[in-house]
N, C-alpha and C positions, 0 to 999 in steps of 0.2 A: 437182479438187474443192477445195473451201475448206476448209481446217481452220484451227482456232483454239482455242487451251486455255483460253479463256472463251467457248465457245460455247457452253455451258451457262446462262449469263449472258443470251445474246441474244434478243430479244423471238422466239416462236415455238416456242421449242423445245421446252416441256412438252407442248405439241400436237403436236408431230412427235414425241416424244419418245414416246408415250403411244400413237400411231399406230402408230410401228414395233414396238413391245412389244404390240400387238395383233396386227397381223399375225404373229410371232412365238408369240401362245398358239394361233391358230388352224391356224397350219402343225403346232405340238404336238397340238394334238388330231386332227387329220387321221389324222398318225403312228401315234396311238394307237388311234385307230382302225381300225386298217388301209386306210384310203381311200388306197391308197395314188396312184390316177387322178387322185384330186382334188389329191393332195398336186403330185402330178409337172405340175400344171398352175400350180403357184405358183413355177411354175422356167421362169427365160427360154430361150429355145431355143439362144443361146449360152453357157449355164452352165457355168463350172468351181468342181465339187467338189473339194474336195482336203483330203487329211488326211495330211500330214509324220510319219516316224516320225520317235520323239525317241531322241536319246541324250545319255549323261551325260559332261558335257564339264569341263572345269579351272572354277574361277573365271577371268570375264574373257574367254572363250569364248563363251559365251552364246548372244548375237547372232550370231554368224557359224557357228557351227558346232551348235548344240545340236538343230538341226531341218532335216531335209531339203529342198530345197525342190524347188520345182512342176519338171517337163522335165527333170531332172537326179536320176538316180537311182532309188533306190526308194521308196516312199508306201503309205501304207495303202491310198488313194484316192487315185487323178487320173482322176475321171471328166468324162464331158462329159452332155449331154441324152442322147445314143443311149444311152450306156453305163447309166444310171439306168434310162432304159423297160426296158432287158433285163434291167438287175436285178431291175424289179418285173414284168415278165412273167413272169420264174422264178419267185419266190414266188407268184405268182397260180395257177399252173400245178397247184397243191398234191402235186405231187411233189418238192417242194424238200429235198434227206433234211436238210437244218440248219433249216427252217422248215417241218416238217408232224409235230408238227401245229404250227400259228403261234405262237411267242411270243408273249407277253403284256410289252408294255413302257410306260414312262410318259416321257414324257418334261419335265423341270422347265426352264424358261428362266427366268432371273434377271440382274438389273445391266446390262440393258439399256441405253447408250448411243449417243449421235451421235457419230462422231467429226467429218465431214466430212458437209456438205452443198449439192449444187450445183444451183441457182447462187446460193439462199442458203437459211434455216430456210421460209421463207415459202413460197414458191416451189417444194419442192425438186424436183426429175425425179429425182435420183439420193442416194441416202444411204450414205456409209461407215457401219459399227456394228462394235462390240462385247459380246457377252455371258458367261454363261455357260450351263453347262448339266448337269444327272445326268441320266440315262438308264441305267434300272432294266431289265432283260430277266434275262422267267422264261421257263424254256422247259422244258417237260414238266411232273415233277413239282418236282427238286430243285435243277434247273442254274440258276444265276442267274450274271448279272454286272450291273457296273457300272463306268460310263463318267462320267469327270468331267473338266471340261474349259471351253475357252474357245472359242467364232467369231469370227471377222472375216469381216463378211457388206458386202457392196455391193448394194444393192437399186434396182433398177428401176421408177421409175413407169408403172404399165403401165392405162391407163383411171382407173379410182377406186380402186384397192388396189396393191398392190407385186408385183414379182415378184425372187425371189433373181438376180441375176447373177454372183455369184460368193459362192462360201463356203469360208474353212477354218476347218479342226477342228483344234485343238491340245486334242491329249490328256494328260491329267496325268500317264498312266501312261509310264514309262519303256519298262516290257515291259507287253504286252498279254495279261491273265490271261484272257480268256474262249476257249471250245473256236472258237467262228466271230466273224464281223464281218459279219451280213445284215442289221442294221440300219440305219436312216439318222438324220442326225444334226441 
């Protein structure tokens, strides 16, 4: 893909730009919704999820060590398409004892950019991005968490709207306060 640190600049891109930040509220409202059928149909059939635990590393480290990565190691998530339907097959199930009865969650997208787009803004089949994101989950009466954080999503032209082909989650949190993780992100 093309990238360029004045692609912000290049004729196109407020249109694509405004495009991906749509598909993006509508994937959040799905979530919130609980659709979750429709949601999993916004996900290419070779999707990798993935969400890195983080740890707290020297200055200077950063980069190389502060985040685990994808095949090596351990992850919060390294799902694929199968592994998602059976996550939302279980929750559908309504015997999920971490989702029954279902969470109540919202989810906020924000700072939506392009990083790359191929094979140009006008054109694109494929979009690298980044955003961010809170995702708010109440569940019963008292248990709440919250999740805050960053994606780097690859999106797929798929007919007239996008479909995710790859997505990570980079979580702000160091350690992970909430009792589960059945939410999506």
């Amino acid at each position: 893909m093309s990238a360029a640190p004045d692609l912000a600049r290049r004729p196109g891109y407020l249109q694509l730009q405004a495009e991906i930040a749509a598909f993006f509220y509508l994937e959040a409202d799905l979530l919130d919704a609980r659709d979750y059928t429709a949601w999993l149909d916004l996900l290419a059939d070779d999707i990798t999820y993935f969400m890195p635990m983080r740890r707290n590393v020297p200055l200077g480290a950063q980069d190389e060590a502060e985040n685990t990565r994808a095949g090596e190691g351990i992850s919060w998530f390294e799902d694929d398409k199968w592994t998602l339907s059976k996550r939302v097959e279980q929750i559908l199930t309504g015997i999920h004892y971490a989702e029954e009865p279902l969470s109540r969650i919202t989810h906020m997208i924000t700072n939506v950019r392009l990083t790359a787009a191929e094979p140009d803004l006008r054109g694109a089949r494929e979009v690298a991005t980044t955003s961010r994101f809170l995702v708010y989950q109440n569940r019963v009466d008292y248990d709440t968490s919250t999740f805050v954080g960053r994606r780097h999503d690859h999106l797929r032209r798929a007919g007239d709207s996008w479909q995710v082909a790859r997505r990570e989650i980079i979580l702000d949190q160091g350690i992970l306060l909430a009792k589960n993780l059945t939410n999506f992100f």
